[in-house]
C-alpha positions as CSV (number, residue, x, y, z in Angstrom):
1,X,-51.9,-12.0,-46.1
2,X,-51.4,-15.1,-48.6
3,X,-47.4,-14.7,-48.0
4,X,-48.4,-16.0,-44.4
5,X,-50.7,-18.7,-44.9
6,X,-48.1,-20.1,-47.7
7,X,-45.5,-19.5,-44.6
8,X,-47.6,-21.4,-42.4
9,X,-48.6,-24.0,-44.6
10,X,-44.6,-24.5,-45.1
11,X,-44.1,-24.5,-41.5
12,X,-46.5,-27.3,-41.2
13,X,-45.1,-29.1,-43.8
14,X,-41.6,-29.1,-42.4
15,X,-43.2,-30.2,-38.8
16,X,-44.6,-33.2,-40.2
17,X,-41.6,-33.7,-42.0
18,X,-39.4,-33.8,-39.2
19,X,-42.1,-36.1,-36.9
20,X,-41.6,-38.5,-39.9
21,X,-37.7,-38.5,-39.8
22,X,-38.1,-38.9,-36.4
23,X,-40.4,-42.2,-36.8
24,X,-37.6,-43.7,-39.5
25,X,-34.8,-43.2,-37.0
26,X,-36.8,-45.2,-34.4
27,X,-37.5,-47.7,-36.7
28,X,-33.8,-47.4,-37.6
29,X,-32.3,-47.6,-34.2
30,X,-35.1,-50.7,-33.5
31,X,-33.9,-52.6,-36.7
32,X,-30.0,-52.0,-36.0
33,X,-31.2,-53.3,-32.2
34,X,-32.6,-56.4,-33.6
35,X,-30.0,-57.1,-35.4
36,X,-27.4,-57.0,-33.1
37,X,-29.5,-59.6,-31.2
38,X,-29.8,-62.2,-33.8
39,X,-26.0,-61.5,-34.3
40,X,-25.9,-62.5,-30.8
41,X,-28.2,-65.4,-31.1
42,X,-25.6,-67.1,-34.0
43,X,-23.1,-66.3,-31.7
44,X,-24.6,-67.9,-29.0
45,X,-25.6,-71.0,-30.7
46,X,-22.3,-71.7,-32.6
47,X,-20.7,-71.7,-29.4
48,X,-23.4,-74.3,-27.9
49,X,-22.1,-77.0,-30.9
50,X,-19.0,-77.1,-29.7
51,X,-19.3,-76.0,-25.9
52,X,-18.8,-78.7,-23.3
53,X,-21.4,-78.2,-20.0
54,X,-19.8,-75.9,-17.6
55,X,-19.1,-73.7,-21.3
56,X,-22.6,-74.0,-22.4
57,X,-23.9,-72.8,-18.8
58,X,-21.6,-70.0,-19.2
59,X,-22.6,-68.9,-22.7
60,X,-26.6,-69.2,-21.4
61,X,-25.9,-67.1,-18.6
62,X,-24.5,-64.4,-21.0
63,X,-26.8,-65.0,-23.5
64,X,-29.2,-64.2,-20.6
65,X,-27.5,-60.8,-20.0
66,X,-27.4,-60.2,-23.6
67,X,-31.1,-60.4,-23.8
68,X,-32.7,-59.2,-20.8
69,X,-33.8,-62.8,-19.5
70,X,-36.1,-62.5,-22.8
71,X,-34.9,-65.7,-24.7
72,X,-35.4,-69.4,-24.9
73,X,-32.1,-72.3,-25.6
74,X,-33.4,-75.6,-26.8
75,X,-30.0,-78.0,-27.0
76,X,-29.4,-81.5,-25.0
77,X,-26.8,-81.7,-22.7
């Protein structure tokens, strides 16, 4: 009888264990997410300094893709 409770109370362990993991590699695949966006963003902006119009419209419409329509460009034309 204590064998299974010590089994079970293992069991539990390794189930909470795992949820955990599984919380870090969200976290994980978030961060690495983020950071390919502000990769993205320098991108974007380096390209702006030296862009003439018609370039800069281009690079805000892909910037635009690259983020969903969830960004904001401040530069003067």
């Amino acid at each position: 009888m204590l064998d299974i409770k010590k089994d079970l109370a293992e069991v539990k362990r390794d189930i909470a264990e795992v949820k955990e993991q599984g919380e870090m590699r969200k976290i994980v695949d978030k961060s690495f997410l983020l950071q390919s966006k502000m990769l993205k963003a320098v991108e974007i902006f380096v390209g702006l300094i030296g862009a003439n119009t018609t370039e800069r419209l281009q690079l805000l419409k892909n910037a635009a893709t690259a983020f969903d329509g969830h960004f904001r460009v401040f530069f003067a034309v």
